[in-house]
N, C-alpha and C positions, 0 to 999 in steps of 0.2 A: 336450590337452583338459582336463585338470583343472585347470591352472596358469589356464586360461581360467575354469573354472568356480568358482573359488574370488575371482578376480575380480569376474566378475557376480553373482556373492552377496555382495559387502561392503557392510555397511552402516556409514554415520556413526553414528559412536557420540557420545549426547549426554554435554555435563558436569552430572552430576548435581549441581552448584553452582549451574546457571545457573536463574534464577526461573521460565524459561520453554523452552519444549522447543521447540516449532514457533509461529510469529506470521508474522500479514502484516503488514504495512507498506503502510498506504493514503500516496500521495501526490500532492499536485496538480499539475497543470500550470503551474499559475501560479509555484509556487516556483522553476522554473526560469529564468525567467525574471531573476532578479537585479536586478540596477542599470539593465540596458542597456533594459529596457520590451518589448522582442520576439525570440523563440527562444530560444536555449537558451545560459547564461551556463555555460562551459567552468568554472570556479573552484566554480559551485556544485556542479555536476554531480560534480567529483570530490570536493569535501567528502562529497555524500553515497555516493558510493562508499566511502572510507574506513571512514566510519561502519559501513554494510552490515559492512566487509570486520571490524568490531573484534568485531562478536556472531556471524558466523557463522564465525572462527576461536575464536570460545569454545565450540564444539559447537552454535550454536544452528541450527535448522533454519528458510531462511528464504524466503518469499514476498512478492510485492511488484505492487502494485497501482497505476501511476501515471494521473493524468489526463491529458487532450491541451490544454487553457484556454488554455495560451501559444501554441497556434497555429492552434485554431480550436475555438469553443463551439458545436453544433449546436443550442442554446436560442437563442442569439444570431442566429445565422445567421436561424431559422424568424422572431422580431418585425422583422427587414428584410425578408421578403417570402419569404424560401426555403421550398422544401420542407421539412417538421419530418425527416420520413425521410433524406432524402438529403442535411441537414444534420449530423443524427447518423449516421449513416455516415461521413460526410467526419471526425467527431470520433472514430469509432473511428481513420480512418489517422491521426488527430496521436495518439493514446495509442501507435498501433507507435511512429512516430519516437522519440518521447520512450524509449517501452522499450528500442529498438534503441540510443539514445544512451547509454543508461544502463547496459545488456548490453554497450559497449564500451567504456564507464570503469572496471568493475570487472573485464573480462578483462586492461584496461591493468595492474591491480595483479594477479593473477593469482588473481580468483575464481573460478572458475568456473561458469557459469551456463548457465540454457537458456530461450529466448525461449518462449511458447506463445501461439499468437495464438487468439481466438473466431472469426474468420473466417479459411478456408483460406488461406495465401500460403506454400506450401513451399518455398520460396524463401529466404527469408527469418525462418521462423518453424516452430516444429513444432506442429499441429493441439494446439488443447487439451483431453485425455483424462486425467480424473482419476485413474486409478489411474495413469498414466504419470508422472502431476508429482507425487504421494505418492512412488514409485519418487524419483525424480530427489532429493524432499530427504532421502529417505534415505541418498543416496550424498555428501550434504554439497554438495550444487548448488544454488547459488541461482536459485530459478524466478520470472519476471517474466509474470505474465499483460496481455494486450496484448489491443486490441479494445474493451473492455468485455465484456459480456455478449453480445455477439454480434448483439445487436435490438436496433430505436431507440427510443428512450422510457424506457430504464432510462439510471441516471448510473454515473460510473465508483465513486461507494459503494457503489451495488448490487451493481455487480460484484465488487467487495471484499468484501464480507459475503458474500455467494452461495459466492465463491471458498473465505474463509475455513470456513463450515461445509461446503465438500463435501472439504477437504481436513484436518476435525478441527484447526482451528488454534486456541490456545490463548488467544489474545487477537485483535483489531485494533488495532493502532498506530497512528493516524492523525496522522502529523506535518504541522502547522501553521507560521506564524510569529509565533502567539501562544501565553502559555506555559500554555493549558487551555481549560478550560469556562469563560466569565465572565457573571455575570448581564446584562450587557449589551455592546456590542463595545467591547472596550480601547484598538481605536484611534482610536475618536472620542469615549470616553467615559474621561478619566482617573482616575475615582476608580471604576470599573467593581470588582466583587467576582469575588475566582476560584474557584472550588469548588476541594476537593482529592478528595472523593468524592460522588457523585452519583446517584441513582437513574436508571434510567430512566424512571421513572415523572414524576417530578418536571421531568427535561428536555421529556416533552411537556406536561405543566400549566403550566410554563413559556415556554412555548414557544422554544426557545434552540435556535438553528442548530449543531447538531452532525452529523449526516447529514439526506439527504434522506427523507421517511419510509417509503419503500419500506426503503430500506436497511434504515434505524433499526428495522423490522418483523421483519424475515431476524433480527436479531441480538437482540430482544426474544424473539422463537418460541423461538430454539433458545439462549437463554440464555448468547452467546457476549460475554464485558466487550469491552469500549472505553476507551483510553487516549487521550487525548488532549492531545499535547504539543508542545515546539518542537524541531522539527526543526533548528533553523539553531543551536541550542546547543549547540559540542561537545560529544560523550560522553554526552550526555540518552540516546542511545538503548540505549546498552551500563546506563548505568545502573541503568535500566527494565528488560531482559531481563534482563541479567546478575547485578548486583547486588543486583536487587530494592527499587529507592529510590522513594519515592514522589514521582513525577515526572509534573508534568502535572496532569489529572483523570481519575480512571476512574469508568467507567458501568457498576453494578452492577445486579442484575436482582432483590437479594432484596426 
């Protein structure tokens, strides 16, 4: 009994080197996507495993927020004629797949993690209860929230930010596959300007697509940054947590 109980009291100990302690990690559906234009490119999928796997054997404690885009947008769905509900519903089950895909690439490397869905599927997911996924990355588990937000009408940023402040996370990550904030989009705009720090305040005067403004609200309130970076460049992400490089654009709140 005690060899058990000293067990279930271990916590991850963080490296007090690392720039940041606990971060989520917003990610789209669409990145997965790759080359091949529909579901899920095996090559991508385990780059960003790796990555995951380079900061949270640096002690970092880690969360992760993906979209379902690569396989179905409930916004999209509703201007063809669908139901606006039962389209975003249908886009909570592409965020499990994608979580489920992604919860299988990093136990291939031997992370370990725990799927947590907004909508019940015991099955395949454990209900998501905030002190439970506090618990989990304390024990050095990487936690992948699925679903969204559980209701239709919020996007998978809301859920992100929502996640991020009930779980104290120290930034948002949101990895892209452009390398920031830029005054206007870089890939149809080539002399486009990047920010390397950013107000908030300034991103809505500006009006510049970085979340949608539900989100962008959640993380204005409770004064939680935003980075904004490319994900598809190795090591940008260890950089950013670990190293502390200024990498990307962050959205400050003073």
């Amino acid at each position: 009994m005690a060899a058990f109980f000293l067990s279930y009291n271990f916590k991850f100990e963080n490296n007090v080197g690392n720039k940041y302690n606990r971060v989520l990690l917003k990610l789209s559906g669409e990145a997965l996507l790759g080359e091949q234009g529909h579901g899920i490119d095996a090559d991508i999928l385990s780059t960003y495993a790796k990555e995951i796997q380079s900061i949270q054997e640096a002690g970092v404690q880690v969360s992760i927020v993906i979209g379902g885009g690569n396989i179905f947008r409930g916004v999209k769905g509703a201007t063809q004629g669908m139901d606006r509900v039962q389209g975003d519903y249908m886009g909570m089950l592409a965020t499990m797949i994608n979580s489920m895909a992604l919860q299988d690439a990093l136990e291939q490397i031997g992370v370990q993690t725990r799927l947590m869905s907004a909508i019940r599927m015991e099955a395949i997911a454990e209900p998501y209860i905030r002190r439970r996924a506090v618990r989990h990355l304390e024990k050095g588990r990487v936690v992948i929230f699925g679903a969204g937000t559980g209701n239709p009408y919020f996007t998978t940023d809301t859920a992100g930010s929502l996640r991020a402040i009930e779980i104290e996370a120290d930034v948002i990550l949101k990895g892209t596959r452009v390398d920031g904030i830029f005054d206007s989009d870089p890939e149809k705009n080539g002399d486009a300007t990047k920010f390397d720090q950013i107000t908030g305040d300034e991103v809505l005067k500006r009006r510049l697509s970085v979340m949608d403004l539900t989100a962008f609200t959640l993380c204005r309130e409770n004064k939680t940054p935003i980075i904004v970076f490319n994900m598809n460049k190795n090591g940008n992400l260890k950089k950013i947590v670990v190293d502390g490089e200024d990498v990307g654009t962050t959205v400050n709140w003073d």
